[in-house]
GUMARVO-584757 format. One line per field, with one value per residue: chain; residue number from 1; residue in three letters; x negated, z negated, y negated of N, C-alpha, C in turn. Coordinates in nm, 3 decimals, always signed. Example, Ala and Ser with C-alpha at 12.3 -4.5 7.8 and 13.67 -1.06 7.14 Angstrom:
GUMARVO-584757
c: (A|A)
k: (1|2)
r: (ALA|SER)
npx: (-1.319|-1.285)
npz: (-0.780|-0.708)
npy: (+0.569|+0.225)
capx: (-1.230|-1.367)
capz: (-0.780|-0.714)
capy: (+0.450|+0.106)
cpx: (-1.320|-1.290)
cpz: (-0.780|-0.787)
cpy: (+0.330|-0.003)
END
This chain:
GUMARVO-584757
c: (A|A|A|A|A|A|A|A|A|A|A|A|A|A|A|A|A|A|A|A|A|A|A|A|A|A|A|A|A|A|A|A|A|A|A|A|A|A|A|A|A|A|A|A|A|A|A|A|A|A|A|A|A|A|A|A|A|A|A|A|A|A|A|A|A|A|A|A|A|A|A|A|A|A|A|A|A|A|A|A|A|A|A|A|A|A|A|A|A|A|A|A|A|A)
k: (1|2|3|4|5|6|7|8|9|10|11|12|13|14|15|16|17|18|19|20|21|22|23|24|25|26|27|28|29|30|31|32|33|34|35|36|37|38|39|40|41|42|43|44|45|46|47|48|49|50|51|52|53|54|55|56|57|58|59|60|61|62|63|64|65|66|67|68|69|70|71|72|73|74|75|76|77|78|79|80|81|82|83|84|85|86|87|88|89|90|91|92|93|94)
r: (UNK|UNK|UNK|UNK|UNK|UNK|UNK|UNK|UNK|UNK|UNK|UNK|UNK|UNK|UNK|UNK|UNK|UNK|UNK|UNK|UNK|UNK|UNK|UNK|UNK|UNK|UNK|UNK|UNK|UNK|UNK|UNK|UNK|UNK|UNK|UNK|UNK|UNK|UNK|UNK|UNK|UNK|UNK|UNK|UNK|UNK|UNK|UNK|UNK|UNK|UNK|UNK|UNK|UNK|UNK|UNK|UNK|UNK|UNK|UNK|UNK|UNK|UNK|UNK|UNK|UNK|UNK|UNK|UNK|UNK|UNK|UNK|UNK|UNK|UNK|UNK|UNK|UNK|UNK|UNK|UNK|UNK|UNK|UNK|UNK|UNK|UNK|UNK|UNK|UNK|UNK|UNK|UNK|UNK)
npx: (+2.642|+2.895|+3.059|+3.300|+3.482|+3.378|+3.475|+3.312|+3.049|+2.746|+2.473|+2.112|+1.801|+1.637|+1.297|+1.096|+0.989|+1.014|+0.903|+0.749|+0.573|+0.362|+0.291|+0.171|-0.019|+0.033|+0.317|+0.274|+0.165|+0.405|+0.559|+0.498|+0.471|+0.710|+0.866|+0.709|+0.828|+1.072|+1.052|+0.954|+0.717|+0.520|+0.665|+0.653|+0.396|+0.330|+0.222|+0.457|+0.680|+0.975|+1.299|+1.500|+1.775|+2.122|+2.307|+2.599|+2.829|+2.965|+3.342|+3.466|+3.590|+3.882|+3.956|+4.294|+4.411|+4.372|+4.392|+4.644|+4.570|+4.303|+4.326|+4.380|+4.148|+4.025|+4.111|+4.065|+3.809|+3.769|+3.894|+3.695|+3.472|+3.540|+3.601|+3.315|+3.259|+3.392|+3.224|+2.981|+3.097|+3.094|+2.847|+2.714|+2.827|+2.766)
npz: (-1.932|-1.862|-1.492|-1.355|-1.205|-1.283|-1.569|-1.919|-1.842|-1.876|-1.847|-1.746|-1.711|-1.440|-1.267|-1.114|-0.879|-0.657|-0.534|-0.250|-0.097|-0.001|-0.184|-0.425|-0.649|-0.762|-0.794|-1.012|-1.188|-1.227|-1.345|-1.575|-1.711|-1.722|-1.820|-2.076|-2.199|-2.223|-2.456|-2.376|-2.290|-2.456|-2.470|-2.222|-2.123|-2.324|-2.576|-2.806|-2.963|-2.795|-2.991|-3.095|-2.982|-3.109|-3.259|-3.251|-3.534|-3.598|-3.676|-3.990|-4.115|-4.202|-4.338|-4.312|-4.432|-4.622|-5.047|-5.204|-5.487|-5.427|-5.192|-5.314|-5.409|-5.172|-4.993|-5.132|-5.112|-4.791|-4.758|-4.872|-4.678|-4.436|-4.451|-4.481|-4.265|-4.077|-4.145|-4.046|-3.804|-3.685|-3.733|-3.545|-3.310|-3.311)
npy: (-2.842|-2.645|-2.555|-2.691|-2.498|-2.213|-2.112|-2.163|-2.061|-2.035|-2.299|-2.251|-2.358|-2.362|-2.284|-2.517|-2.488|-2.280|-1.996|-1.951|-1.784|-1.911|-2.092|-1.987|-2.101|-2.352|-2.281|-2.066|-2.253|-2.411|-2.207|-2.129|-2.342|-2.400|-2.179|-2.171|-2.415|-2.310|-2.131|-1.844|-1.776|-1.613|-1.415|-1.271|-1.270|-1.079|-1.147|-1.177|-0.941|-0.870|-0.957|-0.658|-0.496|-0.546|-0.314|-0.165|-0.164|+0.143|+0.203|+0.309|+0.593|+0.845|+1.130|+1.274|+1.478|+1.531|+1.529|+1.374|+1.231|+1.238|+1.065|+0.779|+0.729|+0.740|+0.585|+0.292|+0.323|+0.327|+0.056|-0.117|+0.017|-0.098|-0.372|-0.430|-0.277|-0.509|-0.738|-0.659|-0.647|-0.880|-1.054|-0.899|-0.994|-1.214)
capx: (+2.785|+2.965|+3.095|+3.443|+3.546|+3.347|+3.475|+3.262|+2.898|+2.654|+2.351|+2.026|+1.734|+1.533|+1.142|+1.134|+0.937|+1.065|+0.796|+0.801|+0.465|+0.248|+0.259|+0.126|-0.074|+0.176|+0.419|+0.260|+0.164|+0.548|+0.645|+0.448|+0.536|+0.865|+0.887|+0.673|+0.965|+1.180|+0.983|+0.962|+0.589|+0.479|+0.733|+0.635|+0.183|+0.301|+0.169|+0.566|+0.779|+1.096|+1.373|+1.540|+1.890|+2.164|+2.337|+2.730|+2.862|+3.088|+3.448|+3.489|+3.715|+3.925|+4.058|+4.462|+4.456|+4.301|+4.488|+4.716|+4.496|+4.183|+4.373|+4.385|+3.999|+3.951|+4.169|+4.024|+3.653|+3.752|+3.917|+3.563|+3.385|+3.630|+3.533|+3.197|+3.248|+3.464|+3.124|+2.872|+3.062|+3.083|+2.718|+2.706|+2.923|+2.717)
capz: (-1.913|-1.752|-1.381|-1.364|-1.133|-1.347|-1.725|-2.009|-1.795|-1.975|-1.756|-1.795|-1.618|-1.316|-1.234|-1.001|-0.805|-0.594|-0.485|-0.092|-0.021|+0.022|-0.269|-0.578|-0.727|-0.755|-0.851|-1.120|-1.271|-1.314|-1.408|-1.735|-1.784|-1.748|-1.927|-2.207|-2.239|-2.309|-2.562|-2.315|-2.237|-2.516|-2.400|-2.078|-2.147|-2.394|-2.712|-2.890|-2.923|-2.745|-3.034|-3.055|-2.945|-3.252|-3.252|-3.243|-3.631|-3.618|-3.768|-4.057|-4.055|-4.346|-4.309|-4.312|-4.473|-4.797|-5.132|-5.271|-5.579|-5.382|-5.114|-5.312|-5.386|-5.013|-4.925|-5.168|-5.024|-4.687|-4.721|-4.863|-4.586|-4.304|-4.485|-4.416|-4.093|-4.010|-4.156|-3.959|-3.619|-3.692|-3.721|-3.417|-3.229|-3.306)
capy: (-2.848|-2.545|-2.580|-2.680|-2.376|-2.107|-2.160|-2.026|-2.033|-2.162|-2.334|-2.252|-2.443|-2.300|-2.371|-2.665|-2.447|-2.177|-1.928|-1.883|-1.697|-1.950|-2.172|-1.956|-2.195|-2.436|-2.157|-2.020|-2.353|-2.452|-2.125|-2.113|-2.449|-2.401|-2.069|-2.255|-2.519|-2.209|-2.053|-1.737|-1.787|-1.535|-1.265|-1.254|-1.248|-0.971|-1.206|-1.197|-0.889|-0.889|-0.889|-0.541|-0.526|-0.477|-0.153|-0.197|-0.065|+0.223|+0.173|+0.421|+0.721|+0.903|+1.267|+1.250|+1.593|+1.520|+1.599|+1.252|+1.192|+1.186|+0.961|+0.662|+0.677|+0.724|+0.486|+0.185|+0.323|+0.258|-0.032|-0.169|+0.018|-0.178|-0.514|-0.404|-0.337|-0.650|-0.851|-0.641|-0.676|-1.046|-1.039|-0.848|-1.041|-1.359)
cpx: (+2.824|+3.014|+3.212|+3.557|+3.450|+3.339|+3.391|+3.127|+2.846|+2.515|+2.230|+1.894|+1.601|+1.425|+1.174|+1.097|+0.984|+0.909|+0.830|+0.680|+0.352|+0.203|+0.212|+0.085|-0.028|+0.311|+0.402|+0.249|+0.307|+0.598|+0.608|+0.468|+0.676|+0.927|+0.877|+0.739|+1.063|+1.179|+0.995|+0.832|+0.558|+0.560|+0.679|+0.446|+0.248|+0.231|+0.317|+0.640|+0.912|+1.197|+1.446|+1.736|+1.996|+2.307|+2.468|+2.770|+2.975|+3.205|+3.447|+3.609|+3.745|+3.950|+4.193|+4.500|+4.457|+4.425|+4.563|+4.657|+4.388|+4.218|+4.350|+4.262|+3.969|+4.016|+4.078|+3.848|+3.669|+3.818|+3.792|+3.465|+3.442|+3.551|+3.429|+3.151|+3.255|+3.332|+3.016|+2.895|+3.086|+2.929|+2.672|+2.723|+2.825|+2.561)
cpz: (-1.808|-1.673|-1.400|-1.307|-1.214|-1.469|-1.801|-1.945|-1.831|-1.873|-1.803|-1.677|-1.536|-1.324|-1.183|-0.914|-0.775|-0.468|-0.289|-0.062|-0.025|-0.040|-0.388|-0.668|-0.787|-0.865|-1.011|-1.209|-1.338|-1.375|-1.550|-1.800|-1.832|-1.884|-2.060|-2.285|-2.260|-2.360|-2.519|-2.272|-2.310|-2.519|-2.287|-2.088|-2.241|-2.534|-2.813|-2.872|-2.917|-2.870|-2.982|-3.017|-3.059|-3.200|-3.346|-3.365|-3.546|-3.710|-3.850|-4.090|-4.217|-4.281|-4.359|-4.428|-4.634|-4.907|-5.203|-5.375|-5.523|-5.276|-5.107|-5.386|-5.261|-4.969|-4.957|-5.118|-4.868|-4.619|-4.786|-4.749|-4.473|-4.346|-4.458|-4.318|-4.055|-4.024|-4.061|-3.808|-3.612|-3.668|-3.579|-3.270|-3.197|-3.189)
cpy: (-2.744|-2.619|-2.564|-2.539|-2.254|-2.127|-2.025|-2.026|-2.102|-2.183|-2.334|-2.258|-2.360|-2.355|-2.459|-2.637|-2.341|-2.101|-1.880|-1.827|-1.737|-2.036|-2.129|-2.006|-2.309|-2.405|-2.148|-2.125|-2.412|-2.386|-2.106|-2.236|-2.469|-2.277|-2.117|-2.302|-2.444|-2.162|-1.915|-1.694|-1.684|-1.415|-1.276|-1.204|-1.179|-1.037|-1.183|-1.027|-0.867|-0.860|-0.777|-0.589|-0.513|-0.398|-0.231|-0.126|+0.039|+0.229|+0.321|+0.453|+0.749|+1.042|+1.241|+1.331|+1.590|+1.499|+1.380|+1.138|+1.146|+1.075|+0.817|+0.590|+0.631|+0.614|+0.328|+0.209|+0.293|+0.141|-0.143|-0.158|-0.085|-0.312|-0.512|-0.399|-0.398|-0.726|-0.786|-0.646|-0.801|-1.065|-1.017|-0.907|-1.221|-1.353)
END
């Protein structure tokens, strides 16, 4: 449950253990437990690789100049490509 004075933050759960210097053993034991319980344990030991990031579409363009006839090809092609777009930055967005 977000904090009433910071809307929109979503909480996400700390070790229980806080490393001060002289507890490592300790440390490390919660942190892989904890990690574990976040399914982060195999990113971290290098066993999973990190999904890639997804690459923002680009809205597609027309030239203005273009001759009347060819217009209202280009036009009905990029009002398919737009729909295209609109679904891949939905995607994106998710």
């Amino acid at each position: 449950m977000a904090s009433p004075g910071y809307p929109g933050v979503v909480p996400f759960p700390r070790c229980p253990v806080i490393f001060n210097g002289t507890n490592w053993g300790d440390f490390v034991f919660h942190m892989e437990v904890h990690m574990d319980g976040q399914l982060r344990w195999g990113y971290l030991m290098g066993e999973w690789i990190c999904p890639s990031h997804p690459i923002l579409p680009t809205p597609p363009m027309y030239l203005p100049d273009d001759v009347d006839d060819a217009m209202s090809a280009l036009l009905e092609a990029f009002e398919l490509e737009t729909e295209s777009y609109q679904s891949d930055l939905g995607v994106y967005e998710t």
